[in-house]
C-alpha positions as CSV (number, residue, x, y, z in Angstrom):
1,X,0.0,0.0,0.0
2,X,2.0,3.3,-1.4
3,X,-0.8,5.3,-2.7
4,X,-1.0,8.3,-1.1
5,X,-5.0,8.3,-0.8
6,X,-4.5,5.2,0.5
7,X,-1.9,6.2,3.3
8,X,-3.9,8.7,4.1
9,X,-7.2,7.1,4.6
10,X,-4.8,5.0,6.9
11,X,-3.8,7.9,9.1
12,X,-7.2,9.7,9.4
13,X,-8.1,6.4,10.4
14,X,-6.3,6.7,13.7
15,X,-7.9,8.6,16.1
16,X,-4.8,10.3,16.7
17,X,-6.0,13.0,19.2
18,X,-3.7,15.4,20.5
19,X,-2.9,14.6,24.4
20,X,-3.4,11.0,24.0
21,X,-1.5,7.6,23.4
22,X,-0.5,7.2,19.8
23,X,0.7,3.8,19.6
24,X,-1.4,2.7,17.1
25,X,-0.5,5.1,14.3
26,X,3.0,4.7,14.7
27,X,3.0,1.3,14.9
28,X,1.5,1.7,11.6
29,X,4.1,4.0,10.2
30,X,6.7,1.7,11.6
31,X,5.4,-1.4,10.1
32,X,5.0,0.2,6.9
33,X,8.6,1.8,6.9
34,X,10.1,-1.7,7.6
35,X,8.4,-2.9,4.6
36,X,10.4,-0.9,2.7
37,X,13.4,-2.2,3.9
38,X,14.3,1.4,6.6
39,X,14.4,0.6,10.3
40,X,12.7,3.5,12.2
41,X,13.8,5.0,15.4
42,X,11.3,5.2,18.2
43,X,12.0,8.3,20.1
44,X,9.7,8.2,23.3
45,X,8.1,11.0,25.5
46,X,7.9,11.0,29.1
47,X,4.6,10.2,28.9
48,X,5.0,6.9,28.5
49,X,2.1,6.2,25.7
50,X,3.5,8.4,22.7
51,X,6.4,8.3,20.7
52,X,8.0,10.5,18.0
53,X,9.0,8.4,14.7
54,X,12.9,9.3,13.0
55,X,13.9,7.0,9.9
56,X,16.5,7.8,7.1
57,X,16.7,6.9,3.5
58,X,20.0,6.9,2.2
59,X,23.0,7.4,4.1
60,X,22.2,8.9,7.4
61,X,25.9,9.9,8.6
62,X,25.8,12.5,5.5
63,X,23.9,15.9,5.7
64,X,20.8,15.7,4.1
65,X,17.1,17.0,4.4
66,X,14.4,16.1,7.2
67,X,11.0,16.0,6.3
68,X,8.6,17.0,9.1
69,X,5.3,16.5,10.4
70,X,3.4,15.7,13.4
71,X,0.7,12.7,13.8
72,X,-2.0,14.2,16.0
73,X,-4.6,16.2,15.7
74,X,-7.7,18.3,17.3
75,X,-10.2,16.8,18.6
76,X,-13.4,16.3,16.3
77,X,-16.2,17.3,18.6
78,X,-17.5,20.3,15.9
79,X,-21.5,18.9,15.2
80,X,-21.3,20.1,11.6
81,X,-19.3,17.5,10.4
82,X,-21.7,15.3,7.8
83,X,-19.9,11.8,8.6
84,X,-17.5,10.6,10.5
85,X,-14.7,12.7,10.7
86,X,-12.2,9.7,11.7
87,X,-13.2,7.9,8.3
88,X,-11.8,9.7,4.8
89,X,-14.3,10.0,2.6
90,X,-13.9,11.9,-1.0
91,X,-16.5,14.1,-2.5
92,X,-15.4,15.2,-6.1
93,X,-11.9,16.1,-5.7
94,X,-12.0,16.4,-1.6
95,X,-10.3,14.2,0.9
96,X,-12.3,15.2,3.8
97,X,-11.2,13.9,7.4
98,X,-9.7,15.3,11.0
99,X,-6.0,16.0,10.0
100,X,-6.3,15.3,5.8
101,X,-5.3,18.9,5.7
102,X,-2.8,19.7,8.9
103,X,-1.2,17.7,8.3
104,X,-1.6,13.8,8.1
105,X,-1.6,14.8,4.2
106,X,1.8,15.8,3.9
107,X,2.4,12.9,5.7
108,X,0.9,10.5,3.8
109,X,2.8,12.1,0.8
110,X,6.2,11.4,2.1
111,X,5.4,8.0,3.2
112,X,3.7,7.4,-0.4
113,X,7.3,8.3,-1.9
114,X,9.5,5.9,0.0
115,X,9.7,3.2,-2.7
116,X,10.7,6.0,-4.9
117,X,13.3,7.4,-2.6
118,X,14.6,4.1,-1.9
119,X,15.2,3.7,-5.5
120,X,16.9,6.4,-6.0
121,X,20.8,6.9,-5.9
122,X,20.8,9.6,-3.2
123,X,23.7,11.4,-2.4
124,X,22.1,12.6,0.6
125,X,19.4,11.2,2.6
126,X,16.0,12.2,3.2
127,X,14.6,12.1,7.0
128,X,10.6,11.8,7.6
129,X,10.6,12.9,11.4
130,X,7.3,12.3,12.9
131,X,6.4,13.9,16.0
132,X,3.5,13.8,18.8
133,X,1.1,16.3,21.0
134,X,2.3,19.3,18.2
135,X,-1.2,20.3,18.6
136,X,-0.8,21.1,22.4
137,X,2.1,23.6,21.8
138,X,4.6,21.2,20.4
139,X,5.1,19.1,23.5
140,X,6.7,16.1,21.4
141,X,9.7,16.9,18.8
142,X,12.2,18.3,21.4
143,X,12.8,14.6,22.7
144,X,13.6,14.0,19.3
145,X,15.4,16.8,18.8
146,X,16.9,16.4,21.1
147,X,18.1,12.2,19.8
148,X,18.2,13.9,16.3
149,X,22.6,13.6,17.1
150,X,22.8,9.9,17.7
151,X,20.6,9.4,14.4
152,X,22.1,11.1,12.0
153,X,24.6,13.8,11.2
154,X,23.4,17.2,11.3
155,X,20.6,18.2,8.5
156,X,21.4,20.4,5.7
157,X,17.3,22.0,6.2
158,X,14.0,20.3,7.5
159,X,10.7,21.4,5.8
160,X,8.0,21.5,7.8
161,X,5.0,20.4,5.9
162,X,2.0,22.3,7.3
163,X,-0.2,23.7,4.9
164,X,1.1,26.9,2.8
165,X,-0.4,26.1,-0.1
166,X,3.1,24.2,-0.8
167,X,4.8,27.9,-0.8
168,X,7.3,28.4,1.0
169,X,7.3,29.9,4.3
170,X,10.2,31.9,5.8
171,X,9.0,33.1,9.4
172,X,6.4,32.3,11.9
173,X,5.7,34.2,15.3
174,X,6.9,32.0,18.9
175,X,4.6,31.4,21.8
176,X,3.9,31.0,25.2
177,X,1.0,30.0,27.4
178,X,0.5,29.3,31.2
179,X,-2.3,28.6,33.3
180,X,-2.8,30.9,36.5
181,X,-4.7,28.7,39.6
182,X,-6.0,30.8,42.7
183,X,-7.1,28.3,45.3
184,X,-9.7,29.9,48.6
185,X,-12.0,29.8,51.0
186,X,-15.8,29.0,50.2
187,X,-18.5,30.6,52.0
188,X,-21.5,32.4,51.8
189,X,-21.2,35.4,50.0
190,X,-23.3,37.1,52.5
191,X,-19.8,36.3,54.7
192,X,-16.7,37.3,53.0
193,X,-14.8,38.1,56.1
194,X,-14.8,33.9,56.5
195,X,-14.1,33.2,53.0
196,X,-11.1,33.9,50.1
197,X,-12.3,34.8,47.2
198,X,-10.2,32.7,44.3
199,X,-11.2,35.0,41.5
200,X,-10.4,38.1,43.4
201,X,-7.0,36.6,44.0
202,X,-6.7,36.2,40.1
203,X,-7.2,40.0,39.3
204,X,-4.0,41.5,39.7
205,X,-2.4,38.6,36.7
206,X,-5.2,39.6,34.8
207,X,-4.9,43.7,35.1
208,X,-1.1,42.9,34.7
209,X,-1.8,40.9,31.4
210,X,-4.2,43.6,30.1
211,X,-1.9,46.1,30.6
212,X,0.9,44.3,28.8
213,X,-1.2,43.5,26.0
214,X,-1.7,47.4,25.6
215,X,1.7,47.8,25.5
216,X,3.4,45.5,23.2
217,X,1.2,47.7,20.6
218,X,4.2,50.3,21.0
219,X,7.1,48.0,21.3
220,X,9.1,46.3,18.4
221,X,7.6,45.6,15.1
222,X,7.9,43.4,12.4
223,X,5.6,44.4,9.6
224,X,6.0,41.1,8.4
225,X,3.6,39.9,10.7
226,X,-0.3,40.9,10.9
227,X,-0.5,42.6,13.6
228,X,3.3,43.2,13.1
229,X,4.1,43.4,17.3
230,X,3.7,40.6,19.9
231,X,1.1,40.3,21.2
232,X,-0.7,38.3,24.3
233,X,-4.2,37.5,25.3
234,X,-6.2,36.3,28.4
235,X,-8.2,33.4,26.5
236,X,-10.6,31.6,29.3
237,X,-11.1,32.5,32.8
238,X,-13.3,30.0,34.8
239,X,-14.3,29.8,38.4
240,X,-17.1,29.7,41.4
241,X,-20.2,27.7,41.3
242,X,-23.2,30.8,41.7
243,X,-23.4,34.2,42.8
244,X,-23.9,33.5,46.1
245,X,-20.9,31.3,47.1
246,X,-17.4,32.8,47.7
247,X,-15.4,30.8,44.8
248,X,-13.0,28.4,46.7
249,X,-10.8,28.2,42.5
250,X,-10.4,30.2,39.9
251,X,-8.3,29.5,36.7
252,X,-7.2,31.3,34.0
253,X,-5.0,30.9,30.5
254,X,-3.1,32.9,29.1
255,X,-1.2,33.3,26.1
256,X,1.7,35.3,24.3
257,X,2.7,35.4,20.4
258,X,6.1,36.9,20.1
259,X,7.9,38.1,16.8
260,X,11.5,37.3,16.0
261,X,14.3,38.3,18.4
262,X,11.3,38.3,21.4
263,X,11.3,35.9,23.9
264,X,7.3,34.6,24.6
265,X,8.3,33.7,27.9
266,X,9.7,37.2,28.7
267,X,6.6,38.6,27.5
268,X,4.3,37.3,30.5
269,X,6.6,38.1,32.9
270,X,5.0,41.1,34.0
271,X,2.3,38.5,34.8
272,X,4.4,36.0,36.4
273,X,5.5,38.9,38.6
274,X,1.4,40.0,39.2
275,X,0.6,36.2,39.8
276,X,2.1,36.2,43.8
277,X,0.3,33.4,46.0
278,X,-0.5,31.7,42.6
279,X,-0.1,28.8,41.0
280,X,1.7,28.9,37.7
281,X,2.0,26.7,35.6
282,X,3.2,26.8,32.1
283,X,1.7,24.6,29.1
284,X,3.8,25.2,25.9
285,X,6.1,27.3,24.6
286,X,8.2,27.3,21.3
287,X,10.4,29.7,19.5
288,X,10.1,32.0,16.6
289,X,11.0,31.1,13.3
290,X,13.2,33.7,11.3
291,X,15.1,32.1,7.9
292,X,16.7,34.6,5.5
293,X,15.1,34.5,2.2
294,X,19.0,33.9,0.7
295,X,19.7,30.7,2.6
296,X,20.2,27.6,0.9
297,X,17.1,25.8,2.2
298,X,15.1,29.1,1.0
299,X,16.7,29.2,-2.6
300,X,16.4,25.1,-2.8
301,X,12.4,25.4,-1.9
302,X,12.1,28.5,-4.3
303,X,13.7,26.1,-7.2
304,X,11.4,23.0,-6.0
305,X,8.4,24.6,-5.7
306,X,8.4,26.9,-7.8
307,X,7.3,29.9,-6.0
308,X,8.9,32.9,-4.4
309,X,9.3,32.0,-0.5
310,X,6.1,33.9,2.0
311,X,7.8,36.5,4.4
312,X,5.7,35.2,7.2
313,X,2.7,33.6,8.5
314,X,0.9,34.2,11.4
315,X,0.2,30.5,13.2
316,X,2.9,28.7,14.6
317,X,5.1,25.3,14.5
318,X,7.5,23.0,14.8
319,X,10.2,25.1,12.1
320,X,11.3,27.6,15.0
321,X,12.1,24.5,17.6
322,X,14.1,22.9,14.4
323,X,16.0,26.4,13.7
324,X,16.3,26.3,17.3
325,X,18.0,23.7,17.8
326,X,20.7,24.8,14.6
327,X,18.6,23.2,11.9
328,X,17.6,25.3,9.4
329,X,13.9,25.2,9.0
330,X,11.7,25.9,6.1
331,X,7.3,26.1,6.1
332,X,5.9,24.4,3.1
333,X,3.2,21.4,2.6
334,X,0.2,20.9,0.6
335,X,-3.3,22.9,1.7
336,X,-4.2,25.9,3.2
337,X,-4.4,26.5,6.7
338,X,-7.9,28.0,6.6
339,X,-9.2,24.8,6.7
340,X,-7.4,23.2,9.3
341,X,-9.4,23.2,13.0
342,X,-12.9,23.0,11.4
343,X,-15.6,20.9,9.8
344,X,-15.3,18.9,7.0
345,X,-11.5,19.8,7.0
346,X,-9.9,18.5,3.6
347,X,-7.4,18.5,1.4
348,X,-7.9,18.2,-2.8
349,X,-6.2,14.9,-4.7
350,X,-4.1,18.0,-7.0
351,X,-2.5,19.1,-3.5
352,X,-2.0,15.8,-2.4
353,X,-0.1,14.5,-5.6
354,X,1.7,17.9,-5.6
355,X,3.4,17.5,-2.3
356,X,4.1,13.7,-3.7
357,X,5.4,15.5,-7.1
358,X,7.8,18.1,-4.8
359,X,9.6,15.4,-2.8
360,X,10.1,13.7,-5.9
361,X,11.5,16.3,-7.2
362,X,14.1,16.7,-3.8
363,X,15.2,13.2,-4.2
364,X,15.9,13.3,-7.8
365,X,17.2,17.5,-6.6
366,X,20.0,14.7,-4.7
367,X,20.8,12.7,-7.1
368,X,23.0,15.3,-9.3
């Protein structure tokens, strides 16, 4: 089975939710790699239940080019979905399905090229690196980033398939995000001198984040970027029971997007600082990614695909982690982003044979 409709009926088929055990679908991926004669790593999480995937074809101790996705997805609870969203189905030209589009379909289309790749003299290899939990802030390709030495030597680029319409992408904003929990003292409201108030306790980190959202408007830009400063949001607040009761917890997330050269982090320090007596605790965070527009990896994806590399998008991945970690790091996959997150998500056949018809075109790019 190498056709990628096929491989990619196969992955939607996995209920590969983000925050969950993923076993199953790399199991799959494994299997099907040792078919074709390449022996994947298994690069575990401390989780205990998910693994990121690392396999080589060609000569892994020379430079080559890492091919990157991630296996899980949102969850599929939307009601206007008009079957099941865990089986592919087509209408016309659409391959509809959780994760066809971001980004199971990109995945499908490296995995549907592997006989081809294997075939082919490379004088460089081609990774597929396969990670987990991408979905909750990339939680699961810094293990294997962090194995990527012991596997091969170090990558020449990686190209991050999410969808961008298979152009090239050259930037991406970081994040952050952290939870804030007040714990108190319930009571009847017509008491508060024998109660603590948990959201009260909260307002202070929230005033702080307000404030800080106001005032990244003002600080550095990147015009780039729409809006073109960093920015941070308070995005749910949720606590007490009714009016009448003194809430005994109170919880709140919030989040930071940071343009290049910004740290996320340092952005919500201010409410870090505001958060006294809290509870913090932080749920992702990933860098920016910045690649020049004359780097090798951006002249190479220019040639492959060719279209003139995108300055920047505005939703994040796994490319700044990569750069990060002194990989060069380049956006570009098949389908457009709009898509991704909602109903009936899908990707079209043409996209899906395009991204097969670009990493043909890298291995055969290796063969001169």
């Amino acid at each position: 089975m190498s056709s990628p409709t096929d491989l990619l009926a196969r992955l939607v088929g996995f209920p590969s939710v983000v925050g969950g055990p993923n076993g199953d679908i790399i199991g799959f991926v494994a299997d099907y790699l040792r078919g074709h004669g390449i022996e994947p790593a298994l690069v575990p999480g401390p989780e205990g239940d998910r693994w990121n995937l690392f396999a080589s074809i060609g000569d892994a101790s020379r430079p080559g080019y890492v091919l990157s996705g991630h296996l899980d997805v949102v969850p599929a609870g939307e009601p206007d979905w008009r079957a099941d969203p865990f089986v592919l189905r087509r209408d016309g030209d659409r391959l509809i399905g959780r994760g066809a589009c971001d980004m199971k379909g990109f995945v499908a289309a490296a995995l549907a090229m592997v006989p081809e790749l294997v075939a082919m003299p490379l004088s460089a290899p081609v990774h597929i690196a396969l990670s987990y939990d991408e979905e909750a802030g990339c939680r699961g390709v810094p293990h294997l980033l962090a194995a990527l030495p012991g596997l091969c030597a170090p990558p020449l680029g990686a190209i991050i398939g999410e969808p961008s319409g298979l152009v090239p992408v050259l930037a991406h904003k970081g994040k952050a995000a952290l939870r804030l929990v007040a714990t108190g003292v319930a009571g009847h409201s017509s008491r508060p001198d024998l109660g603590a108030n948990a959201i009260h306790a909260l307002l202070p980190a929230l005033s702080a984040a307000a404030a800080q959202a106001v005032a990244l408007q003002s600080g550095p830009q990147d015009p780039r970027f729409a809006p073109p400063w960093s920015s941070l949001q308070i995005g749910t607040v949720a606590g007490g029971q009714a009016v009448n009761i003194i809430p005994d917890r109170a919880e709140a997330q919030i989040e930071a997007r940071a343009i290049h050269g910004v740290d996320p982090r340092a952005i919500l320090e201010p409410v870090v600082a505001a958060a006294a007596g809290l509870a913090v605790d932080w749920l992702s965070s990933y860098p920016a990614l910045a690649l020049d527009g004359d780097h090798p990896l951006a002249r190479l994806l220019a040639e492959l695909t060719g279209a003139t590399p995108l300055g920047a998008v505005s939703y994040g991945t796994e490319a700044g982690l990569y750069q990060q970690a002194g990989i060069p790091a380049i956006i570009c996959g098949p389908g457009d982003i709009a898509r991704a997150h909602r109903p009936e998500e899908y990707l079209t056949m043409a996209e899906l044979q395009d991204a097969c018809a670009l990493i043909r075109r890298l291995g055969r790019r290796l063969c001169l």
